[in-house]
N, C-alpha and C positions, 0 to 999 in steps of 0.2 A: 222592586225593580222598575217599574212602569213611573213610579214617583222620581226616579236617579235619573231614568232617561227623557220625560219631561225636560226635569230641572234642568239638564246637561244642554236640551236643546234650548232652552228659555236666554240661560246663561249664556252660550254661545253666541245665541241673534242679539242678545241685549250688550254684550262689550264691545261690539266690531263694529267699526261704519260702515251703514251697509245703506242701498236704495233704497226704494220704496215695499212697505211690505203690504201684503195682499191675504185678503180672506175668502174661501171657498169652501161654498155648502155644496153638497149634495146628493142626489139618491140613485143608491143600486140596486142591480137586482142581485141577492145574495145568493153566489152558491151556483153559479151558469158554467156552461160548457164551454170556452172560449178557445181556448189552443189545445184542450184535451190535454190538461196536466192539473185539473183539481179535480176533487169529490164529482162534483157534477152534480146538484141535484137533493144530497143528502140531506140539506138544511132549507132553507127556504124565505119567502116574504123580501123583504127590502130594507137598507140599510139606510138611513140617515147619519153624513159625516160632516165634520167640520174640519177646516184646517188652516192654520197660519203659515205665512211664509215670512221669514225673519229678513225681507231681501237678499240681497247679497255681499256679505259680507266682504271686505277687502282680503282678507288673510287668504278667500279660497279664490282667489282670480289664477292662479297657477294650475286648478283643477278644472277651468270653463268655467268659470265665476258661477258659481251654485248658488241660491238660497238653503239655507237652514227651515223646516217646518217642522210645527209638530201636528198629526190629527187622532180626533177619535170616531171610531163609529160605532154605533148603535144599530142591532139587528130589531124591527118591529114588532118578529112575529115570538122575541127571545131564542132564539139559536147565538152564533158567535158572534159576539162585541170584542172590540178592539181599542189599544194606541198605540200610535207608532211615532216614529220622528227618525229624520233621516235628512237627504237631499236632494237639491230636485235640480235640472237643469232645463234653459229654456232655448230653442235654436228655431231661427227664424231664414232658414238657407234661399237666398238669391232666388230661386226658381219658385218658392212658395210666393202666395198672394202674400198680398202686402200686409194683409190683416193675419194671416195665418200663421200658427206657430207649434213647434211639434214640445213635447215637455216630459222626457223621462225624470223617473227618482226613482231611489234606494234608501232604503232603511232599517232600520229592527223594529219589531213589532212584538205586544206583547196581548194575550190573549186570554178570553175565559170560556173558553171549550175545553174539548176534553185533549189534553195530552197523550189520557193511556187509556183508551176503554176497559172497562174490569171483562178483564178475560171467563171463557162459556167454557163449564167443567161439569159437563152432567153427571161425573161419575159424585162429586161432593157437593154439588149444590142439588135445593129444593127444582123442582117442574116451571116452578113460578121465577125465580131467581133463573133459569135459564133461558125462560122466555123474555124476561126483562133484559137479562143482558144480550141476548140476539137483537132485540126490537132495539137498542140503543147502537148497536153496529151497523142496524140497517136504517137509523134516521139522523147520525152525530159523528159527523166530521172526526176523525183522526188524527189531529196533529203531528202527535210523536215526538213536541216540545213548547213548553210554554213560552217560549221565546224564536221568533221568528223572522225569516226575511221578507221584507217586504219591498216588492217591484212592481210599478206602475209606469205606463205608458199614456200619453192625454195629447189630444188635437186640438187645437185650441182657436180662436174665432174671436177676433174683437168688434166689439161692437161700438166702443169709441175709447177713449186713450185709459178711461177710468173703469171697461167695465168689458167681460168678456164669456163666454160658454164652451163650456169643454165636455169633450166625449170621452170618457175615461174607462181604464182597465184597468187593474190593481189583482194583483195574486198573491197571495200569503204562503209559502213552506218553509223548514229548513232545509233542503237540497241537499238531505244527508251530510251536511257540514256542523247545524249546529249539533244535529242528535243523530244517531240513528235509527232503525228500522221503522217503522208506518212512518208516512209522511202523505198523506192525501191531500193537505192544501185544500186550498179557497182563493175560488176567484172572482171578483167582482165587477160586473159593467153596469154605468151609471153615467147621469149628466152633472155638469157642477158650475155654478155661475159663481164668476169671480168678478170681485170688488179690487181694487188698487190705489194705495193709499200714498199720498207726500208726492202727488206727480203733477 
């Protein structure tokens, strides 16, 4: 799945005429309280991400002229890694400084946590096996699907026409759409300095 939705985004930025594309690294701190709609906590350390933006294709100018990207991140301390790929939009409204720019995206994400924690039956499991699996409900994210949505929001600050820093948020669930029941989500706040490319 993670290989299909790559490809699909790769495919997509690579046939369209599109602007300039742009690269951003950066680091989170994984697993924070931000709007009080993730875990919170459960997991921990900081993430390292990378991400492309395929510019902006012509075909999506009827939806606010989007970029295509795809990213991945890496958790440092080993808890949940991720890719995703989706789209992002960029809105520079009249009243912002002139350098400032606000930059939602949407996308799926695809993940290696746990989807289902193995469920705690002291009546058939060992003492040992009960404690393990409690200790993994109290330190591993819940998913509730290996596939996910993914919504970020970023402030963005140029620092000159080629080069820019961003304050970013990024939440991971299904919102009971694509699965049901657990859905504890991941949220992530982090800095990301972006490169721009063909400008």
């Amino acid at each position: 799945m993670r290989k299909l939705m790559m490809a699909a985004a790769v495919a997509l930025g690579l046939s369209l005429p599109a602007t300039a594309d742009e690269l951003r690294l950066g680091v989170y701190q994984h697993d924070v309280d931000v709007l009080g709609i993730g875990a919170a906590g459960k997991e921990d350390g900081q993430d390292l991400a990378i991400q492309w933006d395929f510019g902006k294709p012509d075909a999506l100018k009827r939806i606010w002229n989007p970029s295509v990207f795809v990213m991945g991140s890496v958790n440092l301390k080993g808890d949940t890694n991720f890719a995703s790929t989706g789209l992002a939009w960029e809105f520079r409204p009249d009243w912002f400084h002139d350098n400032l720019y606000f930059r939602p995206s949407f996308g799926l994400a695809i993940h290696d946590g746990y989807a289902d924690l193995p469920p705690v039956d002291a009546s058939t499991q060992t003492p040992a096996e009960v404690a393990r699996r409690v200790a993994l409900r109290d330190t591993e994210i819940e998913f509730g699907s290996r596939v996910l949505f993914q919504t970020a929001f970023a402030f963005g600050w140029d620092l000159d026409a080629q080069n820019a820093i961003e304050l970013s948020y990024l939440h991971l669930s299904h919102g009971q759409i694509l699965a049901s029941g657990p859905n504890e989500g991941l949220d992530n706040l982090g800095l990301r300095y972006v490169r721009r490319f063909g400008q």
